[in-house]
N, C-alpha and C positions, 0 to 999 in steps of 0.2 A: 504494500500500500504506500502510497505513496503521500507524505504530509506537504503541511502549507509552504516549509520554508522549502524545501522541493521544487516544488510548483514556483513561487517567487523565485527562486535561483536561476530556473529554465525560460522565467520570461524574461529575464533580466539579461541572459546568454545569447538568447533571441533578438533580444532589441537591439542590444551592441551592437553585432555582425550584422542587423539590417543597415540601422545607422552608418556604420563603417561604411560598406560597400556602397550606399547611397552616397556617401561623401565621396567616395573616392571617384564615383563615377559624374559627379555635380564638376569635380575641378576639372580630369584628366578627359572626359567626354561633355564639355559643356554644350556642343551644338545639341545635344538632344533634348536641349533645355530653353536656349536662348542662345543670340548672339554674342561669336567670340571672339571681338575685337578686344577687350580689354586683355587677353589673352598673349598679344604680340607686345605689350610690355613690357620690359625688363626688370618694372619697378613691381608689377606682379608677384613674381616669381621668388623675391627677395622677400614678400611679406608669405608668401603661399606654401612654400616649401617647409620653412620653420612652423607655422601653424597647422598644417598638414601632420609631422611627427607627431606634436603635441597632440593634434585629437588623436588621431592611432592610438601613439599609446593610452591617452586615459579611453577611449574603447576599449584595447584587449585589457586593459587592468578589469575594468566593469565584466567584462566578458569573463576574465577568467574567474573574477569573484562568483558569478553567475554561476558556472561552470560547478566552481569548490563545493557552491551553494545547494546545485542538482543534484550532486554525484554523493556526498557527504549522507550515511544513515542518519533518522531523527534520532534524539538523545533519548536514553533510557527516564520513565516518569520518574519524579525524584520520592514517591513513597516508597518504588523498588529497591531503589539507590539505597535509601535509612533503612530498610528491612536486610539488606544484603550487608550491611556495615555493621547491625547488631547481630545477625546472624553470624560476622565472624567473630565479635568482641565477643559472645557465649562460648564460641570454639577457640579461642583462647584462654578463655576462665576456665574452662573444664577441666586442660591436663594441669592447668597451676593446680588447682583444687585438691585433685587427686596426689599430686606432692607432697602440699602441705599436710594431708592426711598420713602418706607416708614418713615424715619428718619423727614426729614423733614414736614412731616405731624403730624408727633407725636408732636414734638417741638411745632408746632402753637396749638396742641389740649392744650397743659399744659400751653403753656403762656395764653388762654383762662380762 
């Protein structure tokens, strides 16, 4: 089954990669959009290229968080968690217990 943060990680992985490639194809394919005369300026391409990185990367950061987000099991309910935590502190009391019972039996073997 699949939980909520699941679900939000997957559309979050989705969105990125739509975004991305829609960017990518708005700078590097502009005629399919509009006129690209702004295009043939040099003064473009100084501002375009650095800005271009930058989104990329924060996409695949968003992407990959999406991705961690999908793939990641949900977390254990935390009543299980505290039932699993006293269940060991009992299994730990038990063999001290059982020691300290022996203790006294040891003492009387040695003062013998």
């Amino acid at each position: 089954m699949v939980s909520k943060d699941q679900t939000i990680g997957g559309v979050i992985f989705i969105v990125c990669i739509i975004v991305a490639v829609f960017y990518v194809l708005i700078l590097f394919c502009p005629q399919l959009f509009w006129n690209i005369e702004y295009m043939l300026h040099p003064q473009f391409w100084v501002i375009a290229v650095p800005v271009f990185i930058a989104f990329i990367a924060v996409m695949g950061i968003g992407a990959w968080i999406g991705w961690t987000m999908a793939t990641t099991p949900p977390p254990k309910p935390i009543e299980e968690i505290t039932s699993e935590m006293e269940e060991k502190k009992e299994e730990e009391k038990a063999p001290e217990e059982a020691e300290e019972k022996e203790k006294p039996e040891r003492k009387k073997k040695r003062e013998k």
